[in-house]
N, C-alpha and C positions, 0 to 999 in steps of 0.2 A: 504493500500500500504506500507506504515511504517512498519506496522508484517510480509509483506510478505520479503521486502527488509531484516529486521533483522532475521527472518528465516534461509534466504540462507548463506549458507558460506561464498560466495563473500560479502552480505552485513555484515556479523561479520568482516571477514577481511580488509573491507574498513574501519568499526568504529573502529579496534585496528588500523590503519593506521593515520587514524585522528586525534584521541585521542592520538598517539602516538607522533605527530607533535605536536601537542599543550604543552604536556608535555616537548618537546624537546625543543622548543624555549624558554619556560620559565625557563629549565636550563639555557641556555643562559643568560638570562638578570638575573637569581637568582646569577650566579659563576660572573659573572662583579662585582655587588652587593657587594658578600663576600671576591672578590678580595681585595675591598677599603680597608681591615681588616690592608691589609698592609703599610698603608698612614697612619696609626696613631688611637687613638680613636674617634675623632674631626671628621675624613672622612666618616668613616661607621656608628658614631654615628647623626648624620646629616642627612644620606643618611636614615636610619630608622624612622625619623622623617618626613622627606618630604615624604614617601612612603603612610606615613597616611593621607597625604595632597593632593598628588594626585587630582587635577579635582578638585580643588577648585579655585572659589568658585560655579562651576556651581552641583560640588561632594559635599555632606557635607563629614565631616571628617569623615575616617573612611569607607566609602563606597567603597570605586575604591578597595581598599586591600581587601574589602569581596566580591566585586565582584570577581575579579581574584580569590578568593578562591573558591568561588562556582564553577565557571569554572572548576578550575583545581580538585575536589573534584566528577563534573559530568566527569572530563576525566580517571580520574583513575579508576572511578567505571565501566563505559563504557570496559575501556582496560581491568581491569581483568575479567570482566563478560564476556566477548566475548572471550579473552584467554583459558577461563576456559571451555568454552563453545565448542570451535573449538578443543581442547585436548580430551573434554571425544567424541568427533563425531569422531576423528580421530580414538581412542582407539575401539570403537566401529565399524567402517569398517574393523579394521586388530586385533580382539581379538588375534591371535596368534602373535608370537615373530615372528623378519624375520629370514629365514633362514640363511644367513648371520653374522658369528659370526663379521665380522672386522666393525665397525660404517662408513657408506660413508659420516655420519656428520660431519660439523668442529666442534670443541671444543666451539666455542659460540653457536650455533643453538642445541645440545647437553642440555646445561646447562642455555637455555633460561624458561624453565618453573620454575627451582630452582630458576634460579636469580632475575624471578619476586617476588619468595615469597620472598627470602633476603631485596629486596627492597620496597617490601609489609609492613616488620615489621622495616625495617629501619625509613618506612615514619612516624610508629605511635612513634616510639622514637623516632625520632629528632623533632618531633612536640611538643611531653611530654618538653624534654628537653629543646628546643630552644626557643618555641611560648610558649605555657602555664608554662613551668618550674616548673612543677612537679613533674620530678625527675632530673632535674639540679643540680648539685654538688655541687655548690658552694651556693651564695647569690645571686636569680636571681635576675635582673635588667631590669624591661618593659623599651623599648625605650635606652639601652644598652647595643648591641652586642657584643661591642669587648669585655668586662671584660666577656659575657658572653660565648663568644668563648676559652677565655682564659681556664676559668674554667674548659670548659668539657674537651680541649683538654691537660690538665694539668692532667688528671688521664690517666690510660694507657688501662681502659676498652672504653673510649670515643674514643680513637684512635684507637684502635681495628675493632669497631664496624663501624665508619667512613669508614674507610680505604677498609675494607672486603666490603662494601655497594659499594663505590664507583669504586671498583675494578668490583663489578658486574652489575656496570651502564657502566658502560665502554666498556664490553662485551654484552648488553643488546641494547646497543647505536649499536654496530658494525653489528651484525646481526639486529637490527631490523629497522635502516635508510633503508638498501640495502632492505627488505623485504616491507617495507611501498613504497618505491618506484617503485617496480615489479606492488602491486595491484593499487598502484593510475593513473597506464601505464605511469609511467614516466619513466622506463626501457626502455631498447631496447639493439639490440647486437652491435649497435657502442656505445650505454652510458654506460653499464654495469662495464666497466672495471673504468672509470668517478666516476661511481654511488660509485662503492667500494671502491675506494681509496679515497671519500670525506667521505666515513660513518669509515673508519681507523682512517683518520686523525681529525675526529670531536670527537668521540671516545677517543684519545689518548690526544686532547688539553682538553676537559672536564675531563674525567679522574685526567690528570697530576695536572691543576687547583684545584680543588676542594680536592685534596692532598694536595697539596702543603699548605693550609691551618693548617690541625695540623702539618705536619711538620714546620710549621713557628714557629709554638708555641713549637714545641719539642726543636729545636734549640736557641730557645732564638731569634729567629728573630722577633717576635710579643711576647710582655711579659706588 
């Protein structure tokens, strides 16, 4: 029943849906997190600490953060496998181009298959850099974000690469809330216009957030 469900379109669709929600909410409590950057080193450096601690003492140390990464490691595998999956099925029922030179797409729905890869190679370098610090800039520091946030965002390829990523979670956010909520039937033609203007605004407060971060550090507001 499992192969049949993952078979169908609709079951791909409902697991980028899911797996989509779950990644979203853990932006959520990740950009709170990186918010603290701006309280000082004492607030986020604290906050990395207890994250390890987590579920103790019924968690030993260390656990609840590889759970949540498992999780989040079986969502992203889920969303691109099924993306990737529902693109080439698409390609394959309309092998020709439409005739239609003008795109009835909007610009996010458009540039949603690029932005996953953006944010595909985003995730394995901000992991390198931030969690393992293997190509971190500076002197990484286990259990010390903010010198480590400093660092990257203290070169102008770190902010680059942030910035372009986050610009394409933002657009990635906008179209694919509204889309996760069509398949989960939480649409409808009195929510629709609701649905869209919460996946804008969730969109544009993530987005801006998780900016705001090297620009803290361009400015000299986090140093």
């Amino acid at each position: 029943m499992a192969r049949t469900v993952w078979d169908s379109t609709v079951g791909k669709k409902t697991v980028m849906a899911v797996s989509g929600v779950i990644m979203l909410l853990y932006l959520v409590v990740h950009l709170y997190g990186n918010l603290k950057v701006f309280f000082g080193p004492q607030a986020i450096d604290d906050y990395a600490v207890w994250l390890r601690d987590v579920g103790q003492p019924f968690m030993p140390h260390m656990w609840t953060i590889w759970l949540v990464r498992a999780v989040l490691v079986a969502a992203v595998v889920a969303h691109a496998v099924s993306a990737y999956q529902l693109s080439r099925r698409d390609i394959k029922a309309r092998p020709s181009k439409y005739v239609h030179k003008k795109p009835r797409a909007t610009y996010a729905t458009r540039t949603m298959r690029w932005g996953g890869v953006i944010l595909g190679l985003f995730i394995v370098w901000h992991i390198l850099d931030l969690t393992t610090g293997t190509v971190h800039p500076g002197g990484f520091q286990d259990v010390h974000p903010y010198e480590n946030i400093v660092d990257t965002f203290s070169t102008w390829y770190g902010n680059v690469i942030y910035i372009v990523a986050m610009l394409a979670l933002g657009l990635h956010i906008r179209h694919g809330f509204w889309s996760a909520a069509q398949t989960l039937g939480v649409g409808s033609r009195t929510r629709d216009r609701a649905l869209k203007t919460v996946a804008n605004v969730l969109a544009l407060l993530l987005t801006a957030g998780f900016i705001s971060i090297p620009v803290g550090v361009m400015t000299g507001v986090v140093s």
